[in-house]
C-alpha positions as CSV (number, residue, x, y, z in Angstrom):
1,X,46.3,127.4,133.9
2,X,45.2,129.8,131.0
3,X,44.5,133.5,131.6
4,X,41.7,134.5,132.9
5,X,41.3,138.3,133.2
6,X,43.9,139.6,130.4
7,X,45.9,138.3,127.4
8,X,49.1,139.9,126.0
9,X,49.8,140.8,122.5
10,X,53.2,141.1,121.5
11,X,53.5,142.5,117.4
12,X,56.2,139.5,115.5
13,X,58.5,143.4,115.1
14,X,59.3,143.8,119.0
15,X,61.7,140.6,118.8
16,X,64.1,142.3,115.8
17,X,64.6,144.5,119.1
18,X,66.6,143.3,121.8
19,X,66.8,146.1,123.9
20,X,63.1,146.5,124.2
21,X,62.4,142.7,124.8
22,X,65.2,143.2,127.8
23,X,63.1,146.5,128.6
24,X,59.6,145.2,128.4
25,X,61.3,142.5,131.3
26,X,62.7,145.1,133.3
27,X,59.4,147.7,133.0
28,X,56.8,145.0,134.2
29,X,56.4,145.1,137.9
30,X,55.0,141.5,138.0
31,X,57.0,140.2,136.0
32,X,54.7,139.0,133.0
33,X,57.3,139.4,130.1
34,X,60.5,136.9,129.9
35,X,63.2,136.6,127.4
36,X,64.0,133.1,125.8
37,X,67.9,131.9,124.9
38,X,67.3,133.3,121.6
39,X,66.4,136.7,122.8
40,X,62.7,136.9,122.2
41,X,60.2,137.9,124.9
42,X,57.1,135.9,125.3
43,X,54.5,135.8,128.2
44,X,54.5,134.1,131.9
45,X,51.5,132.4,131.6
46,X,51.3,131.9,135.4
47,X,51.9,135.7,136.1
48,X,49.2,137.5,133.1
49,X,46.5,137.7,135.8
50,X,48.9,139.4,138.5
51,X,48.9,142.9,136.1
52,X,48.3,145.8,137.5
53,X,47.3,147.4,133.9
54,X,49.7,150.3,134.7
55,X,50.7,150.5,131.2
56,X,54.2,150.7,131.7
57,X,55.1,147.5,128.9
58,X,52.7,149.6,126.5
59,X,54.6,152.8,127.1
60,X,58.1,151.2,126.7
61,X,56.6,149.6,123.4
62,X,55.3,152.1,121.7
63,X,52.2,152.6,119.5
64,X,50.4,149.0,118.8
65,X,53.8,147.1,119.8
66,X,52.2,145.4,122.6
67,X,48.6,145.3,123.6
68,X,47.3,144.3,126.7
69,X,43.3,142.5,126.1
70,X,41.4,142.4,128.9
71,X,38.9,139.1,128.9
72,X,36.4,140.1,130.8
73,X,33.3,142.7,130.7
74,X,33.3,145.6,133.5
């Protein structure tokens, strides 16, 4: 089932990093983030709507690394 409250940007430049991919896995208390065989980090589709918007992937990432898009209006 897609998203429905957040999507998760991740800039093509955090996977020449392996340390933060293995970071933004360890940071994310709900586990959102997930490296592949090859190293990369994607999404857990199933987990995006358990964040907590705590910031914590944004602050291990750095400026405009990763950005987290909230779908809906408040």
């Amino acid at each position: 089932m897609p998203a429905m409250f957040i999507r998760v940007d991740i800039k093509d430049s955090v996977q020449d990093d392996p340390a933060l991919c293995k970071q933004l896995v360890e940071v994310c208390p709900v586990d959102i983030f997930s490296v592949d065989d090859a190293g990369h980090v994607g999404t857990v589709e199933d987990n995006l709507d358990e964040c907590t918007l705590c910031d914590l992937c944004i602050d291990a990432a750095g400026p405009d690394q990763v950005n987290v898009v909230k779908l809906y209006r408040q």
